[in-house]
Backbone bond lengths (Angstrom), bond angles and torsions (degrees), N, CA, C in turn:
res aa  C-N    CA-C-N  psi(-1)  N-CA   C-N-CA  omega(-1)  CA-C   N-CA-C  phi
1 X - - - 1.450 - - 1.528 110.51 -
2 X 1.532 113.47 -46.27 1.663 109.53 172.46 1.472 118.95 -68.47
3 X 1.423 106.06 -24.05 2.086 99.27 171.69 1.802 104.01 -62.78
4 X 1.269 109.73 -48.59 1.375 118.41 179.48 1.648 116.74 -57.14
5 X 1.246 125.46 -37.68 1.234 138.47 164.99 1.360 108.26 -54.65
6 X 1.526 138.58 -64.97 1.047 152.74 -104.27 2.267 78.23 -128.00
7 X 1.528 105.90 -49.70 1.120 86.97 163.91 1.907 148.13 -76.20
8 X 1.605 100.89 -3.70 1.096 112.88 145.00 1.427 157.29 -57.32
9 X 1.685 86.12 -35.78 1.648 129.56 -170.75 1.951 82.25 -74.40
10 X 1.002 124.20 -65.05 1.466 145.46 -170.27 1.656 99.23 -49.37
11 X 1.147 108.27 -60.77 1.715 110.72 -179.47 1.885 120.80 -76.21
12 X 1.561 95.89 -16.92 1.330 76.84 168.50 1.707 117.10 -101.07
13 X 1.188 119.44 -6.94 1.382 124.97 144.54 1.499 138.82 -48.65
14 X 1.292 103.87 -12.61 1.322 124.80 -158.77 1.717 86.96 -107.64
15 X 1.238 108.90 -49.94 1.559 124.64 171.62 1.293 111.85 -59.72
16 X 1.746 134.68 -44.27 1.248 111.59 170.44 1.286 122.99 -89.05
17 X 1.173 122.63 -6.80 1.438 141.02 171.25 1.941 104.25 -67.31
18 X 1.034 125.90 -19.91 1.407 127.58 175.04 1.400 105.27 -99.42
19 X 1.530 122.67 -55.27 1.644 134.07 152.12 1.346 100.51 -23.31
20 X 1.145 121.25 -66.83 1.620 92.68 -144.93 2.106 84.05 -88.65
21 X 1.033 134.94 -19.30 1.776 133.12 171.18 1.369 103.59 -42.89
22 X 1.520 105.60 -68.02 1.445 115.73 179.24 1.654 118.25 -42.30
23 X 1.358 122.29 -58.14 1.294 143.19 -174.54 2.079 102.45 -61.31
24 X 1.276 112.02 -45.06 1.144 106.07 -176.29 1.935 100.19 -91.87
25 X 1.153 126.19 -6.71 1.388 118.25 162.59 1.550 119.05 -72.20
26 X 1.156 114.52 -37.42 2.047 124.67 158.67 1.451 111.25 -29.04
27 X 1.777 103.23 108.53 1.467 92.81 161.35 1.484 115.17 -88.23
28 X 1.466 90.67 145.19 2.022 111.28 -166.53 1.625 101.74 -38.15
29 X 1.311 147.82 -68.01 0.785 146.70 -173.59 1.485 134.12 -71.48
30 X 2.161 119.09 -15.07 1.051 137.08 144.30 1.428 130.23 -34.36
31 X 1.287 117.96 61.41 2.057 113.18 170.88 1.336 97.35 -41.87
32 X 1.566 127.72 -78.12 1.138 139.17 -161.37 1.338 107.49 -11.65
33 X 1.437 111.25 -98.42 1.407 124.18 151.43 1.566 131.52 -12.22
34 X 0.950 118.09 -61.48 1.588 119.10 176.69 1.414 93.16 -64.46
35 X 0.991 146.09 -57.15 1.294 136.16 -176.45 1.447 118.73 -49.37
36 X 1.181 112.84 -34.80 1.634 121.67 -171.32 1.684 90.27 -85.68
37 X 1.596 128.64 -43.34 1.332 99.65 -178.42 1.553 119.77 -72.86
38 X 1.391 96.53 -28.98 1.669 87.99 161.20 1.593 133.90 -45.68
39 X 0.676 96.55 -57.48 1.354 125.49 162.28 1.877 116.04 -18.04
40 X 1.804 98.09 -66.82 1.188 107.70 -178.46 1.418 101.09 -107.45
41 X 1.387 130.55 31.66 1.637 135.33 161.24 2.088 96.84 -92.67
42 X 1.087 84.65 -58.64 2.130 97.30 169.54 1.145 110.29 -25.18
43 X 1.368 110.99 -76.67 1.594 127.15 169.92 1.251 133.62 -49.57
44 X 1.240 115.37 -40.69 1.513 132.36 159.43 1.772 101.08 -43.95
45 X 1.440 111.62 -61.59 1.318 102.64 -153.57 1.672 111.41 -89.32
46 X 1.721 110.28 -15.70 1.127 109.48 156.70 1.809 134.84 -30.69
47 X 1.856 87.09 -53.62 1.231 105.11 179.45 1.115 129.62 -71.06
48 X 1.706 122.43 -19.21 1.193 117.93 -177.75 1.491 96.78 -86.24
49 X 1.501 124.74 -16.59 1.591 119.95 -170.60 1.593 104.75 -75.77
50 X 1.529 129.71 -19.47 1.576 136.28 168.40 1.195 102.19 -64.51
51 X 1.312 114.57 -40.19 1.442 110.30 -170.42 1.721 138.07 -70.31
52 X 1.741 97.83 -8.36 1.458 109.40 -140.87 2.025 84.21 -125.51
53 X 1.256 106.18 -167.31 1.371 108.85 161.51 1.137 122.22 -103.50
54 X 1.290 136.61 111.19 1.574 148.85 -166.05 1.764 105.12 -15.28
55 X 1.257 104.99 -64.53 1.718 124.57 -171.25 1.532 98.43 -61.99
56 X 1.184 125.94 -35.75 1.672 121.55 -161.88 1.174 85.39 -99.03
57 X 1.294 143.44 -88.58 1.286 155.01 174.83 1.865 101.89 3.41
58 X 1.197 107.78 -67.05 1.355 108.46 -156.31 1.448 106.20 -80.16
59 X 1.455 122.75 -5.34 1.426 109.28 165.17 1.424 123.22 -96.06
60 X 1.565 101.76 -19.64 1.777 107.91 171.76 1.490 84.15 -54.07
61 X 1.336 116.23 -72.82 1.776 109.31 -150.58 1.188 92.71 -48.65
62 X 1.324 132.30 -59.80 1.608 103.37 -159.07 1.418 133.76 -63.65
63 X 1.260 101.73 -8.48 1.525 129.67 164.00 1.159 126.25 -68.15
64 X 1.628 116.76 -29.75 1.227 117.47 167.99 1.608 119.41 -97.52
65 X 1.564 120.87 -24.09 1.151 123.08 141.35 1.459 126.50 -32.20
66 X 1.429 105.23 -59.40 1.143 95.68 173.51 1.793 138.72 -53.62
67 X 1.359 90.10 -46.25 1.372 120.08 -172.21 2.027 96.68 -63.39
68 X 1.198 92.17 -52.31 1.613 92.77 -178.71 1.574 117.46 -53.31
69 X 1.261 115.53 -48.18 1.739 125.20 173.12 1.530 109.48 -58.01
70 X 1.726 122.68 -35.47 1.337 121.09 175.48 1.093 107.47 -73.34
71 X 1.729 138.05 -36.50 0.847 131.29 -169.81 1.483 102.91 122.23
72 X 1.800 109.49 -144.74 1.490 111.89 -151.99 1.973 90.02 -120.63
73 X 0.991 108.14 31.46 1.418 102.40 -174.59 1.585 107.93 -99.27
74 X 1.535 93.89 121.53 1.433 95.15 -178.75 1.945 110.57 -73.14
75 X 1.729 116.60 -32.09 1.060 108.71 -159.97 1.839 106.69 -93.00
76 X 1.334 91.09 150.95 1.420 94.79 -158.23 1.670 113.29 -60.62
77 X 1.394 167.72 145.93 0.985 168.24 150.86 1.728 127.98 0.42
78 X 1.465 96.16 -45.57 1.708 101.39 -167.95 1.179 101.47 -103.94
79 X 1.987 120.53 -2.32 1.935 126.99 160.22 1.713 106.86 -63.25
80 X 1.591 105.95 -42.57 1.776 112.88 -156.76 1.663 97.16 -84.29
81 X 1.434 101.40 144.37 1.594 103.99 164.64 1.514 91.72 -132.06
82 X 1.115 107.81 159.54 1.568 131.04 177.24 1.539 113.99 -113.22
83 X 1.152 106.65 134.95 1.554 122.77 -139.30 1.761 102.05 -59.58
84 X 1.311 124.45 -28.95 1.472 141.46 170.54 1.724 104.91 -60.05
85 X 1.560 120.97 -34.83 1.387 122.60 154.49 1.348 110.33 -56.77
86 X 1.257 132.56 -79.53 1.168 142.07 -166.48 1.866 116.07 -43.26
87 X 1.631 96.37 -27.41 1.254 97.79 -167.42 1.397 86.63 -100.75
88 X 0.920 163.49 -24.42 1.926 151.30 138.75 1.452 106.91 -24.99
89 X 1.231 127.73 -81.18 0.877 120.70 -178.69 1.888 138.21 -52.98
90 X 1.153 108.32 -36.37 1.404 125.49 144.46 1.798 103.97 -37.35
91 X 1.239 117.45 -63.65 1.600 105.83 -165.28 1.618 107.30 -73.02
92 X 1.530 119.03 -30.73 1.257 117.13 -178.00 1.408 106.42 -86.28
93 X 1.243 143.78 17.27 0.824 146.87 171.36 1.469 93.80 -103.04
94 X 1.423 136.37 -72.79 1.460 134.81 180.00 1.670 103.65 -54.10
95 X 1.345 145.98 9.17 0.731 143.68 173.61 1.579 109.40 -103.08
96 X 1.385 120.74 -54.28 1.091 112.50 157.85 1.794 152.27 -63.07
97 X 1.800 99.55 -10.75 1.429 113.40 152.21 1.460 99.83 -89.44
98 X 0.955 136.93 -35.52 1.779 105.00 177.36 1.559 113.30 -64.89
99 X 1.583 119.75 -52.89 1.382 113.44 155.00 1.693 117.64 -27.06
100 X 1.214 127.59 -57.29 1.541 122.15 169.39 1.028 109.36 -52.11
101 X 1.475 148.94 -71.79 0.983 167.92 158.14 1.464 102.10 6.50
102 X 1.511 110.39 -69.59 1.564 138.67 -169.90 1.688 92.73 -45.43
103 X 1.296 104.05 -70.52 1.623 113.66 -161.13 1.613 108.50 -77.63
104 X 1.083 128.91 8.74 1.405 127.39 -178.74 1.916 92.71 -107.85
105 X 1.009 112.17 -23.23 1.556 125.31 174.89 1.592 132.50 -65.26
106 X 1.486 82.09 -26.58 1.840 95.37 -155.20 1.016 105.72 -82.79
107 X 1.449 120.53 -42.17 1.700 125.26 -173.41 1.374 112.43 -82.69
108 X 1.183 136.58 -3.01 1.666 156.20 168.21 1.956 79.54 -83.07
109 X 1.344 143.85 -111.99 1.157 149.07 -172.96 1.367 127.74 6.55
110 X 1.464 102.01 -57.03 1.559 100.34 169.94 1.532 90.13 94.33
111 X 1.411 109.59 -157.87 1.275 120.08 -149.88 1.862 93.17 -104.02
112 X 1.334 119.62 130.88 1.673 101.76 -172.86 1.464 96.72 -96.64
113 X 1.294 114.61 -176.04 1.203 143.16 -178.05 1.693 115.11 -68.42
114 X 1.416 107.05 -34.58 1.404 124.36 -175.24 1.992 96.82 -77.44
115 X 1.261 111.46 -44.26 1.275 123.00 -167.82 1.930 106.40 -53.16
116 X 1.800 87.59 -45.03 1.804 116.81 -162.30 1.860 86.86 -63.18
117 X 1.401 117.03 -71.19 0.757 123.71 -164.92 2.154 126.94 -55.67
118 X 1.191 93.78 -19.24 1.394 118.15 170.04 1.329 118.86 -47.53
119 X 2.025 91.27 -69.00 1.710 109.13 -179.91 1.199 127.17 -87.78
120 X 1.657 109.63 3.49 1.725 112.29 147.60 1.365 125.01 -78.44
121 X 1.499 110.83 -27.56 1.492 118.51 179.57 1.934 96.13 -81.82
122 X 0.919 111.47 -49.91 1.614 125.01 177.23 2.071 96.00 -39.06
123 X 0.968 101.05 -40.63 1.680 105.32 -157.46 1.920 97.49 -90.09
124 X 1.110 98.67 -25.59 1.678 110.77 -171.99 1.514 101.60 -83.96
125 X 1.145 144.12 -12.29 1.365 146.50 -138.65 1.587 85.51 -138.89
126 X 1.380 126.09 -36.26 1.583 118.54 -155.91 1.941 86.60 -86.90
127 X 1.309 126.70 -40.57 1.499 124.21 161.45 0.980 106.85 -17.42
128 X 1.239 121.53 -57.06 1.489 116.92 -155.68 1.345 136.64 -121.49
129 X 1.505 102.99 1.37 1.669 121.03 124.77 1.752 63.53 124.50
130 X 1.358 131.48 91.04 1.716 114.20 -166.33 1.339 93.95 -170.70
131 X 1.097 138.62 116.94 1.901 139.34 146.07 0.956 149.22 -95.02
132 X 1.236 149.43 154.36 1.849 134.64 172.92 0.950 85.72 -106.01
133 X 1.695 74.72 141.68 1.699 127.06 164.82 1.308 100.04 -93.16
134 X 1.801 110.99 131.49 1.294 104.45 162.18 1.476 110.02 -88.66
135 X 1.668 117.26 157.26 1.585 119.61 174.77 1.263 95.23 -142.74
136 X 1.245 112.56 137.96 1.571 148.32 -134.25 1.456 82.84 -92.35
137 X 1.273 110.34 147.78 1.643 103.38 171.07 1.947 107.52 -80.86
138 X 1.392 114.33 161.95 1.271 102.98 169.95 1.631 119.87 -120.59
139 X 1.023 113.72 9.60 1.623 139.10 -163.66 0.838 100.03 101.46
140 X 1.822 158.43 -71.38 1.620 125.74 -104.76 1.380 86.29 -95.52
């Protein structure tokens, strides 16, 4: 059963290995042509599906369909990250040890200066029936 497998595996390689020859022999603006290799890509794969066992047959092809539309990547999708992933996660990761960082800090600190200065202005403003609004920074 694995020589038979393994000789499938072999022929439908052989099949996208002409697929994708054929496909990159098409000039860009040639219908004619692309149509005619279509044409005999159909047929091609018809034939290897007579050849094979209906049930096995039809999942190699779709396997190589598939594989052909993704391209030439052997590793599967949810293994690969792309370096713009890697670099997200890298920052949210340094984002969340500085967040640790922050709160392992605070209770060592004590009460700061910014805090002191708050609830005197906080206490000066309530005199006079008056509060801050905080406003979010926006960059500039």
């Amino acid at each position: 059963m694995e020589e038979l497998q393994a000789k499938h595996r072999k022929e439908l390689k052989e099949l996208q290995a002409k697929i994708t020859a054929l496909k990159k022999s098409v000039p860009k603006g040639d219908k004619k042509k692309k149509k005619e290799h279509e044409v005999s890509r159909n047929s091609e794969e018809e034939q290897i599906d007579e050849n094979g066992p209906a049930s096995q047959q039809s999942s190699l092809s779709e396997q190589l369909k598939n594989s052909a539309c993704e391209g030439s990547a052997a590793d599967p999708p949810a293994l690969r990250q792309t370096r713009a992933q890697k670099r997200r996660e890298k920052k949210a990761e340094q984002e969340r040890e500085r967040i640790r960082r922050i709160k392992e800090a605070e209770p060592a600190a004590g009460t700061s200066a910014k805090e002191i200065e708050d609830a005197g202005i906080t206490e000066a403003l309530r005199s006079l029936n008056l509060r801050v609004k905080q406003v979010p920074a926006d960059g500039n």
